[in-house]
C-alpha positions in Angstrom: 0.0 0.0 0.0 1.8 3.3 -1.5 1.5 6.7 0.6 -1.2 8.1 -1.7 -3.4 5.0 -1.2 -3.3 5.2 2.7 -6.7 3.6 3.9 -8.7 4.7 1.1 -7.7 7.8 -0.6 -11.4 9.2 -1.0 -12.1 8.4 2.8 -8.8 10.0 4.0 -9.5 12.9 1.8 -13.3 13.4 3.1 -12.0 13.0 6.6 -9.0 15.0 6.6 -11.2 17.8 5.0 -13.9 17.4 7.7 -11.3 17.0 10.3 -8.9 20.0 10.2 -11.8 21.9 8.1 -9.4 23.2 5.5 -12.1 23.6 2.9 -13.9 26.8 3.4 -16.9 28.1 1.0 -15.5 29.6 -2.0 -12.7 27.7 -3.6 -11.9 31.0 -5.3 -8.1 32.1 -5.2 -9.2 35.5 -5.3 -12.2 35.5 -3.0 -11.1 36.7 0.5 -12.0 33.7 2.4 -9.7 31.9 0.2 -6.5 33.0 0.9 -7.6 33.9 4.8 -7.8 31.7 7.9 -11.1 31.5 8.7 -10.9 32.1 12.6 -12.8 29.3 13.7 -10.4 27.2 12.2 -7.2 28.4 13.9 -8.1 26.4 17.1 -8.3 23.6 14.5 -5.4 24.2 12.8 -3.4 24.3 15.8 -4.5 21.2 17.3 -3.8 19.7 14.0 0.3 20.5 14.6 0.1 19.1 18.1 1.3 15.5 17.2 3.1 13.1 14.4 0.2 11.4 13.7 -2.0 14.3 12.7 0.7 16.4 11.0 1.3 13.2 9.1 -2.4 13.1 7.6 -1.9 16.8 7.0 0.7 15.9 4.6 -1.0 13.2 2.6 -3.7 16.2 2.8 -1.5 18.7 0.4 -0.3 15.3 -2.0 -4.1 14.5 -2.4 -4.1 17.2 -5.0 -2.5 15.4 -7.1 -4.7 14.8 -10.2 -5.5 11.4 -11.2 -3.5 11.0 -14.4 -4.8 7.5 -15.3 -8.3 8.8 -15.3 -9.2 10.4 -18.2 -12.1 12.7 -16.8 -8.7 14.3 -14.6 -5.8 14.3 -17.3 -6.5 16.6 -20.2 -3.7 15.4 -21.6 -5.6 11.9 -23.0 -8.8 13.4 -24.3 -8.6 16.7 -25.1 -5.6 16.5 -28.4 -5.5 14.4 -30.9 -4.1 11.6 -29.8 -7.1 9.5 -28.5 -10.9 9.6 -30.0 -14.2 8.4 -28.7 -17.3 8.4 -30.3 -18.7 12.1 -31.4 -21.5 11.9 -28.4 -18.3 11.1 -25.7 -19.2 11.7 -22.2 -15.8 12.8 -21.4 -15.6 16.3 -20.6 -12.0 16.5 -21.8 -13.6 15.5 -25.0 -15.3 18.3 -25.9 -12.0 20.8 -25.5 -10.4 18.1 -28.5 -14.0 19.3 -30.6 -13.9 22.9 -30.0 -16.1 24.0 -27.0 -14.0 25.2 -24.6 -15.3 28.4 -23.0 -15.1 31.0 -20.4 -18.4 30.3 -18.2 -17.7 27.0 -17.2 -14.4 25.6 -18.6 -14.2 22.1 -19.2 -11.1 21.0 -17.0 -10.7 23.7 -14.9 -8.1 23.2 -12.5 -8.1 26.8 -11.2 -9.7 26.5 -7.9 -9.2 23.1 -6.9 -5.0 23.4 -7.1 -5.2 26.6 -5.8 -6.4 25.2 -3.0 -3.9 22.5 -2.7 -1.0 25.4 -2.7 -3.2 26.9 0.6 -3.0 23.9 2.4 0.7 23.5 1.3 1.2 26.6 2.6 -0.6 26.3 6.2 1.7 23.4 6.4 4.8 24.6 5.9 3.8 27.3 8.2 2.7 24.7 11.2 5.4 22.2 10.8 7.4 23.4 12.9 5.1 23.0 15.9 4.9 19.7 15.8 7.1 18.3 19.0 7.4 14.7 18.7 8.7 14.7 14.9 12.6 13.9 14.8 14.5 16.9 12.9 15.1 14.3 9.9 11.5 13.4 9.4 10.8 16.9 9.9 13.1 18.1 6.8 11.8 15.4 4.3 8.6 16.4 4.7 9.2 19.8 4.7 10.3 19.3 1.6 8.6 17.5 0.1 5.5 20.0 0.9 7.9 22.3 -1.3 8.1 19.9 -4.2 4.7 19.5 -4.3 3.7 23.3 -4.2 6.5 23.4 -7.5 4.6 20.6 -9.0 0.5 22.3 -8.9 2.3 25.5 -9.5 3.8 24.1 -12.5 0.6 22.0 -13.8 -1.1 25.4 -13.3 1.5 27.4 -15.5 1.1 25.0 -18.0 -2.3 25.1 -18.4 -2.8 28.6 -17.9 0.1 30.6 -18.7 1.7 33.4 -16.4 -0.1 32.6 -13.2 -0.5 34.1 -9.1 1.6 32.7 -7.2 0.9 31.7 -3.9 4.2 32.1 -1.5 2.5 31.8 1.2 -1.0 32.8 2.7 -2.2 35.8 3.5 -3.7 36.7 7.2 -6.9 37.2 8.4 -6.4 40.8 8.7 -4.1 41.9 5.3 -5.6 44.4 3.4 -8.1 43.8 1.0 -6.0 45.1 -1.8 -3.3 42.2 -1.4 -5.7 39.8 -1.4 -6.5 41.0 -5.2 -3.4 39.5 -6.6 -2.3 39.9 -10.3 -0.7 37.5 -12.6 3.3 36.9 -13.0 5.4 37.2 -15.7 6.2 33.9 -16.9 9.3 33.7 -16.3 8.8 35.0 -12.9 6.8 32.2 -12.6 9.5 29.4 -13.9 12.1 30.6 -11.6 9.6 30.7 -8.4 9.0 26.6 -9.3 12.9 26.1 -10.2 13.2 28.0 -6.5 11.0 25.6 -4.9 12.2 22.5 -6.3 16.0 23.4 -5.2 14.8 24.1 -1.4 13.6 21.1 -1.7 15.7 18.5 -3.4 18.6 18.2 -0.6 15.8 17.4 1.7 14.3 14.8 -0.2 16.1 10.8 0.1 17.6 9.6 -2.7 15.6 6.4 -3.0 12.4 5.3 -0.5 13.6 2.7 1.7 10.0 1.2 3.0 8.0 1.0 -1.0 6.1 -1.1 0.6 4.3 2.4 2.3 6.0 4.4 0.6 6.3 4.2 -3.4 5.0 7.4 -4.9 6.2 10.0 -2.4 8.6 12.5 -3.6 13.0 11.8 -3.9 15.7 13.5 -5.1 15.5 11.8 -8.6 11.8 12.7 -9.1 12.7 16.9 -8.0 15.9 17.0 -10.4 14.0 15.1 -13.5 10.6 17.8 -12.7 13.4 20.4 -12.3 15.1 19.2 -15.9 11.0 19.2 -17.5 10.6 22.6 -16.2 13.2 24.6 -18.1 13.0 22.6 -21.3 9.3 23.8 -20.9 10.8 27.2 -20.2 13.5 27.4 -22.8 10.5 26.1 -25.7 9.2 27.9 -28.3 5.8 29.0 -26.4 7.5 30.5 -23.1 10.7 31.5 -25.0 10.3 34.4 -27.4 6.8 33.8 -28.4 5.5 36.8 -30.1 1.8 35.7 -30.3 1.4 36.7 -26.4 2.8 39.9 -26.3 -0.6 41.4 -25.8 -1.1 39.7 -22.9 -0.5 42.6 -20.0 -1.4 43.0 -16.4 -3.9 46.5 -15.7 -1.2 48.0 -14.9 0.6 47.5 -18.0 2.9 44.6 -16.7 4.2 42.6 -20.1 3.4 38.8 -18.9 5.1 37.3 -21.9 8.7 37.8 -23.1 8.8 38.0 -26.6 12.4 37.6 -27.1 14.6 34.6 -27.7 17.0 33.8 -25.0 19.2 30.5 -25.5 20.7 31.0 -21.9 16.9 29.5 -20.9 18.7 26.3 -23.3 21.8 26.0 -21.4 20.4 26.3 -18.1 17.8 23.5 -19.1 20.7 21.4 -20.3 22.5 22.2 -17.2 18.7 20.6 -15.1 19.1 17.2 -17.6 22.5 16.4 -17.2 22.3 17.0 -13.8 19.0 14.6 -13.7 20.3 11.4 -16.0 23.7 11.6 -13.7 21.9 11.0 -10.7 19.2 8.4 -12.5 22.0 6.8 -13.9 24.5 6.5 -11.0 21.3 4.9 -8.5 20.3 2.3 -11.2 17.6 3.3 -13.5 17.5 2.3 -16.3 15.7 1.4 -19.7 13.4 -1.7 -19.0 14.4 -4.7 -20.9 11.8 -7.6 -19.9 13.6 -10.7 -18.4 12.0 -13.6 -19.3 11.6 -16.4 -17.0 13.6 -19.8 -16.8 10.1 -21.3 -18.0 9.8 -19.1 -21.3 11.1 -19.3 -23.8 10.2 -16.4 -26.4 11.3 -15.7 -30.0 13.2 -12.1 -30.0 10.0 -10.5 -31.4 7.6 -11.5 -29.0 10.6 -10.7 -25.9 11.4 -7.3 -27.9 7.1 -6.5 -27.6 7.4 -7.3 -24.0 10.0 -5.4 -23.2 8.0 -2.5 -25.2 4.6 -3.1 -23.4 6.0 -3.8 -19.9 7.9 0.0 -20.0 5.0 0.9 -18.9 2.7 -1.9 -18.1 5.1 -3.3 -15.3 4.9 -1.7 -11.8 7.8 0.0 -10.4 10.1 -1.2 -13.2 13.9 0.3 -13.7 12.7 3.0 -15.8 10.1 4.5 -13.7 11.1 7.3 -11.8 7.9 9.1 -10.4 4.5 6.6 -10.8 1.2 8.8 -9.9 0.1 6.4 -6.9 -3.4 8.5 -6.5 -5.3 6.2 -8.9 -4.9 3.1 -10.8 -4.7 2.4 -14.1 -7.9 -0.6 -14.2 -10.7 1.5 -16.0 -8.0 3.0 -19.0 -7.2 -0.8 -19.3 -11.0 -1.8 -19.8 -11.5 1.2 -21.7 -8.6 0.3 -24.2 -8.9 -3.7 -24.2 -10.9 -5.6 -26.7 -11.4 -8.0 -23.9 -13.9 -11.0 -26.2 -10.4 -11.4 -27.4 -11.5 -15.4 -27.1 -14.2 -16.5 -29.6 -15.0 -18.8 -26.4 -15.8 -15.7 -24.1 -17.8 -13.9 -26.4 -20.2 -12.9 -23.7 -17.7 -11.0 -21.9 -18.7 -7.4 -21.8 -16.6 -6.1 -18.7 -15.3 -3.3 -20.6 -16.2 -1.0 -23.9 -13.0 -0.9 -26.0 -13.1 3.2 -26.8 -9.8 5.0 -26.6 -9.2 5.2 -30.4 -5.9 6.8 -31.8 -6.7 8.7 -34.8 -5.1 7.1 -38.0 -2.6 10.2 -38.2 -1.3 8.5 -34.8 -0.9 4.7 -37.0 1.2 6.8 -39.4 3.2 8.6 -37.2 4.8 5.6 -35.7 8.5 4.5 -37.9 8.2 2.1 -41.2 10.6 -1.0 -39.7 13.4 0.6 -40.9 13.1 3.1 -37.9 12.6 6.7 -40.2 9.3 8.0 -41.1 7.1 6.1 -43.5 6.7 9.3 -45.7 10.5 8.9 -45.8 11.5 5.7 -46.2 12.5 5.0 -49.6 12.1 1.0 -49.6 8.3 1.1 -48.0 5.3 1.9 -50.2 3.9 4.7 -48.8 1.6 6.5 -51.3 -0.3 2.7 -51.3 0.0 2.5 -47.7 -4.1 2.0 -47.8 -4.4 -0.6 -50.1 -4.7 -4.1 -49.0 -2.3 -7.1 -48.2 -2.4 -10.6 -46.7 -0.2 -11.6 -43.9 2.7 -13.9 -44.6 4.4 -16.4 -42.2 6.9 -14.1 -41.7 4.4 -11.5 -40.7 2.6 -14.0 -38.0 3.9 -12.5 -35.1 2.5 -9.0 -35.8 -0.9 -10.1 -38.4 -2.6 -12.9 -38.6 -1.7 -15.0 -41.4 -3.3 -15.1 -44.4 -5.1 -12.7 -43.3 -6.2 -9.1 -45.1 -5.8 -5.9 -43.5 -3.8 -2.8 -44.9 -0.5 -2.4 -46.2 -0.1 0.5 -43.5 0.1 -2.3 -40.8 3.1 -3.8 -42.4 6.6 -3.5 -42.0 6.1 -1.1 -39.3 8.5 -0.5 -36.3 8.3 -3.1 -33.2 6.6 -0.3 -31.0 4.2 0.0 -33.8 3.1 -3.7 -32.6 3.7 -3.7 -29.1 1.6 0.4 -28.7 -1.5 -0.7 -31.4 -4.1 -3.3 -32.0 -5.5 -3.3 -35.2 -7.8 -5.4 -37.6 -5.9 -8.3 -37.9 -3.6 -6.9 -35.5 -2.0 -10.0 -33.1 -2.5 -9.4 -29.4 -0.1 -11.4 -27.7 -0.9 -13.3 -23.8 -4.2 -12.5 -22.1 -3.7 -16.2 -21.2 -1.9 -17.5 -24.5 1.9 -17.4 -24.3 3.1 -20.0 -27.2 4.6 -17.5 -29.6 6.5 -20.6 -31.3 2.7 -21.8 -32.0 1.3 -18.6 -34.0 -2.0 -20.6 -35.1 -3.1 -20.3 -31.5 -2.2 -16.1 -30.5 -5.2 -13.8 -29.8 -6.1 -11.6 -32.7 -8.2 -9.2 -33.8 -11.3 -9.1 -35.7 -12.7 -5.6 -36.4 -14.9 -5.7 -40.3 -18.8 -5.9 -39.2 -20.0 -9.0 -38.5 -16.9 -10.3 -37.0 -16.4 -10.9 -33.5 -14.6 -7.5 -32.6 -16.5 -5.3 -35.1 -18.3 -1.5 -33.7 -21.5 -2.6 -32.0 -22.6 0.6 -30.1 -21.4 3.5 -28.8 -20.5 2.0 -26.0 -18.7 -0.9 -27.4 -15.6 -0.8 -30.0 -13.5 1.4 -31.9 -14.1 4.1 -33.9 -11.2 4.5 -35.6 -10.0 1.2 -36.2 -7.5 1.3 -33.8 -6.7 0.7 -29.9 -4.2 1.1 -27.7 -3.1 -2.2 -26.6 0.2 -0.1 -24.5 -2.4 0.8 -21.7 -3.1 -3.2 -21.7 -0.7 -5.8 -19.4 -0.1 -8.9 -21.4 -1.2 -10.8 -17.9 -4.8 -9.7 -18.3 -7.4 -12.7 -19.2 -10.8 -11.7 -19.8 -13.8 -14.4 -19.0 -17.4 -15.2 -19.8 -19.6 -11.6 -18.8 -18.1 -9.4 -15.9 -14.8 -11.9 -15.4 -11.6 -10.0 -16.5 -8.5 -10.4 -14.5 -6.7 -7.2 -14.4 -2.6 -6.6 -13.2 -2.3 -2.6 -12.4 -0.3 -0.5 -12.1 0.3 3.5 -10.8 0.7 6.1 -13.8 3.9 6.6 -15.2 4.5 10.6 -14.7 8.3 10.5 -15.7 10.3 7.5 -17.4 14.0 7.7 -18.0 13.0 7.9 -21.2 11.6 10.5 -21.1 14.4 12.1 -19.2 16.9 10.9 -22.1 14.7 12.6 -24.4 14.6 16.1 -23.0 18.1 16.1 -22.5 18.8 14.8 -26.1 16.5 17.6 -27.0 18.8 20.0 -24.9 21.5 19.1 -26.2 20.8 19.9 -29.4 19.6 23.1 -28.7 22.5 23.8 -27.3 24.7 22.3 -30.3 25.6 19.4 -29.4 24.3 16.6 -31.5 26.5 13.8 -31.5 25.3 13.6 -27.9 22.5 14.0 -28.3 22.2 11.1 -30.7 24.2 9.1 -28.1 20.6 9.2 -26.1 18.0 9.0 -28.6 19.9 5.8 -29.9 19.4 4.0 -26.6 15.8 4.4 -26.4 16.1 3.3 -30.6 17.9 0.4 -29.8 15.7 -0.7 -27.0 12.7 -0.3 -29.8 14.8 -2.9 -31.6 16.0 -0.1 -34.4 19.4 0.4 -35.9 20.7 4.3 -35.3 19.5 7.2 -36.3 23.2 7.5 -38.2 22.7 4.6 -39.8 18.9 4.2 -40.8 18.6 7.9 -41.9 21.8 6.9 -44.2 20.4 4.1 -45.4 17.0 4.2 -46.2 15.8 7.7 -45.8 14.9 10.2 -48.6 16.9 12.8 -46.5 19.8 11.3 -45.5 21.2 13.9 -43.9 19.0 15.3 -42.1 20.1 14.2 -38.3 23.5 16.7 -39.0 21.5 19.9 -39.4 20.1 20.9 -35.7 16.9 21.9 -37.2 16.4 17.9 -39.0 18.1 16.4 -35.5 15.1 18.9 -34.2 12.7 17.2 -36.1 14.1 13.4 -35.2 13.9 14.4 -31.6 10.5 15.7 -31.4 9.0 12.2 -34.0 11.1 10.1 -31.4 9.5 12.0 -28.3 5.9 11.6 -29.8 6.5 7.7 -31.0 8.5 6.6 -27.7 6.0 8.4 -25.3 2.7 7.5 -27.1 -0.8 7.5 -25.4 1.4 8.3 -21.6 0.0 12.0 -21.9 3.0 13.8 -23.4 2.0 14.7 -26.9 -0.8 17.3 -25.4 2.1 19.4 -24.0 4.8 18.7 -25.9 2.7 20.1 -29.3 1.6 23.2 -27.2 5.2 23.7 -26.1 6.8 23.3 -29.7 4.2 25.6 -31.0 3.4 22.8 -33.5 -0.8 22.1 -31.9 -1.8 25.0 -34.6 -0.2 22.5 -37.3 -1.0 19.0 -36.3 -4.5 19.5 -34.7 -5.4 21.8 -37.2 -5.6 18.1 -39.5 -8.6 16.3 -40.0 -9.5 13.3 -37.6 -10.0 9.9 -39.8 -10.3 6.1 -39.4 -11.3 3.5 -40.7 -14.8 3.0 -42.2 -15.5 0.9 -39.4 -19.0 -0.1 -40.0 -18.2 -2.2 -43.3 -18.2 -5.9 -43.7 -15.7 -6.2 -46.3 -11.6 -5.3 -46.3 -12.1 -3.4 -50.1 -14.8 -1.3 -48.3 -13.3 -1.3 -44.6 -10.0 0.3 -45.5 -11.2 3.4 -47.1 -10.0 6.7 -45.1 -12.8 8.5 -43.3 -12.8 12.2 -41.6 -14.5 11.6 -38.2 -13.8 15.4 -36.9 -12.1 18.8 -38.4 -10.1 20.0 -35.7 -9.5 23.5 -35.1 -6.6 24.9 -33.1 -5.6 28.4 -32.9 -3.6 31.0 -30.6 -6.2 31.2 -28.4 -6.2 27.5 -27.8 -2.4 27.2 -26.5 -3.8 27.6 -23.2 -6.9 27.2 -20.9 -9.8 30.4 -20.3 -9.9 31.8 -16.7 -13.3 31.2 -15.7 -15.5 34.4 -15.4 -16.1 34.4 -12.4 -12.6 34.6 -11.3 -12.4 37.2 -13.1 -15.4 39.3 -11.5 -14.3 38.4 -8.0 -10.8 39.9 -8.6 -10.3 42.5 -11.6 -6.6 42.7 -11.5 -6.9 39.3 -13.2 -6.9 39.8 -16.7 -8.0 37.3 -18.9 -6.1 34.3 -21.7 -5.4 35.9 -25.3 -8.3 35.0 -27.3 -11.0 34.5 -24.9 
């Protein structure tokens, strides 16, 4: 049982609440009676700082703010791109953003008053700590600074969202003057260099490694604050917080510039500075890329032990490569929702889940032909018949079904292509068969209507023709009705892959690509590719494009989008490029799902016409926020 899951996290949050009565009526930041201590709650407060054991519940108070990134009604980053589709009438409220709707009344995914809230109680902690008498100076320190990290972290997720943002130091007293309590916004880079502030008060208090996981997996270490610190000033040195020229209207009342407009690369070499810093320390306590170890009882062809090294990066608790897992929720509903559990003919009564989390088939295409370059590049694979139709051959039997038709665009594709996707005709390897020497007998899919996996509802199937099998352990085994057998597992917030990836990104940045192809060329080999060196020389239209930094610019940011598919990355990393007004300003499309035949099923459809401009780089401040405080001046566009 992990820190964040400590005797029910929905009953320890409803009684700490109740208990030290922390929530007070408006959640407002800019409401008085936010920011204030309510005077009946001081004796409250107090009382809370009297011993361990209550000071302790106030802390696993300030990390229950943490959003629940495997839950896609509290991660904007899974629904609201366009990386994962639902059917046009989705109940997801991240959903609509994706379509269009967002708007300034009641903004879907507003985070504004519920972290805000978080920071207070971070705050009144930090400020009561010290009270507490029976807490030995050590204990004292970590959590201390941990508090810290974690005001660095909503800070940041609120900066993200929302631009230049308040920021909450610390809390303002019952008697401050009603002026202070109508805060303005920051500069943004005011605001970086407050969370890079945090985050170094903190790190030196934080231990290198959790000695008890048993309780204690998901609170914060030293590795965790240095790779957040190395995030948060690639973020700041990126093209939308570092000379972007499309916010320069954005100004406080008092005529306070919140945005920068011009270019520094210093915000580059401090970033690099952040990621070397990050993969030393990763590297010298033992992370490191996943590779799945097979046990003496298997024995697995180097395809199928290459796709289970791909799907356990993520799939497999507490693995080498994970560095901070999100321990407030699990991962079971995302697996039902992207399983197509009646894998089994025999269990084709099992409805315990409605496969639905759909990648677009711009996401099937972004993923590397099997030569490890983009398909729109490679000079041996067929790319402008890439939707025409082809049978799987026995040497195919391991990724499509043999003999059977699908489309050429699911051949000869890179292993994460496989081990990330299920398709029509797709193989799904495990869920309870393991023989990958006896092909005959692997799960696959069936998706053309009619067939066993085809759309039935709106509830049940895919829209697009795809799913993401990534979000699925090979373990699971689905049953007759309700009986599916699921292994879970915390979100993955940062990987070292990830890491690898912002500081090969840095690193180029900063002009120094050989490297930075030094890192992206572990994660390719991993992926079971040759080089970038080698497979742009060899098979690419453009063979030289890894020696210019702007084509090594491009390499990093495919390999960042392929490597870190569906795990909530693409959202930011588009808005931080400056690249969302390109790519989700392209048409949604699938398959033509509700056909019976491959001729028919494999013909290109537009499901949605995204649109994505300036104004969509970052979230509206509700109204109301607005009216309550004036010196708060509203998002570019809205």
């Amino acid at each position: 049982m992990t820190i964040i899951e400590y005797n029910n996290i929905s009953t320890m949050k409803r009684l700490s609440r109740i208990s030290f009565l922390i929530v007070v009526f408006s959640v407002s930041l800019f409401s008085c009676s936010y920011l204030d201590v309510v005077p009946d709650n001081i004796a409250t407060v107090d009382n809370a700082f009297t011993m361990r054991s209550t000071a302790e519940k106030y802390l696993f108070t300030c990390y229950s703010y943490m959003p629940d990134d495997a839950d896609v009604d509290d991660n904007p980053a899974l629904m609201a791109g366009d990386e994962i589709w639902d059917r046009t009438n989705s109940p997801f409220s991240f959903s609509y953003i994706a379509r269009g709707y967002q708007n300034t009344n009641s903004p879907y995914g507003d985070r504004w008053g519920r972290l805000y809230k978080g920071l207070r109680d971070c705050n009144i902690f930090l400020e009561n700590i010290t009270k507490v008498a029976d807490l030995s100076a050590s204990e004292k320190l970590r959590w201390i600074a941990e508090v810290k990290f974690l005001k660095a972290y909503y800070h940041f997720y609120l900066l993200r969202m929302y631009g230049p943002i308040p920021l909450v130091k610390e809390n303002l007293s019952i008697d401050s003057d009603p002026d202070l309590v109508r805060v303005s916004r920051e500069p943004i880079d005011s605001c970086f260099s407050y969370i890079v502030k945090l985050i170094d008060e903190a790190k030196n208090g934080l231990p290198a490694e959790i000695d008890n996981p048993a309780a204690e997996l998901g609170r914060i270490t030293q590795p965790i604050a240095l790779a957040l610190k190395a995030k948060v000033l690639v973020t700041a040195a990126s093209p939308l917080f570092n000379g972007n020229n499309d916010q320069v209207q954005l100004v406080n009342n008092d005529g306070t510039p919140l945005f920068n407009p011009t270019y520094s690369k210093e915000k580059w070499e401090k970033a690099l500075v952040a990621c070397k810093r990050a993969v030393d320390v990763c590297d010298s306590l033992g992370f490191k890329l996943y590779q799945f170890q097979p046990s003496v009882s298997q024995s697995l062809t180097d395809t199928i032990q290459t796709q289970l090294t791909l799907r356990n990066r993520m799939c497999e608790r507490w693995n080498t490569e994970i560095i901070w897992a999100n321990t407030q929720g699990n991962t079971n509903q995302l697996q039902l929702y992207a399983n197509q559990n009646d894998l089994d003919p025999e269990f084709s009564d099992n409805v315990s889940g409605h496969p639905r989390f759909c990648p677009p088939l711009k996401i099937a295409e972004m993923f590397y032909s099997q030569n490890g370059v983009p398909i729109e590049e490679d000079k041996t694979w067929d790319y402008a018949n890439r939707y025409q139709l082809q049978a799987g051959e026995e040497a195919d039997q391991l990724y499509v079904r043999k003999d059977y038709t699908t489309a050429k665009l699911n051949f000869d594709r890179e292993p994460r292509f496989y081990a990330d996707l299920g398709f029509d005709g797709g193989v799904w390897y495990g869920q309870g068969r393991y023989d990958d020497n006896n092909a005959e007998n692997l799960f696959y899919i069936m998706q053309k209507t009619g067939q066993l996996h085809a759309f039935k509802t709106n509830l049940y199937g895919t829209i697009t023709g795809y799913l993401i099998k990534k979000y699925v352990h090979y373990e699971n085994v689905a049953g007759h009705v309700r009986d599916y057998s699921i292994n879970s597992y915390s979100w993955p917030i940062i990987r070292l892959a990830d890491v690898y990836l912002l500081y090969a990104e840095a690193l180029n940045e900063c002009e120094a690509s050989v490297e930075a192809l030094k890192y992206i060329n572990k994660i390719r080999e991993r992926s079971g590719l040759e080089s970038v060196e080698s497979s742009w020389s060899k098979y690419s239209s453009n063979p030289g494009k890894y020696s210019t930094q702007a084509g090594l610019r491009e390499i990093i940011h495919r390999e960042r989008l392929i490597e870190l598919a569906f795990e909530g990355q693409r959202f930011w990393d588009l808005r931080r490029w400056k690249e969302a007004t390109t790519e989700m300003n392209k048409p949604i499309k699938g398959w033509n799902i509700n056909q019976e035949t491959a001729t028919l099923y494999y013909a290109p459809r537009v499901l949605w016409n995204q649109k994505f401009g300036v104004k969509d780089y970052f979230w509206p401040i509700q109204n109301s926020y607005i009216t309550q405080n004036r010196n708060i001046v509203q998002n570019v566009g809205w």
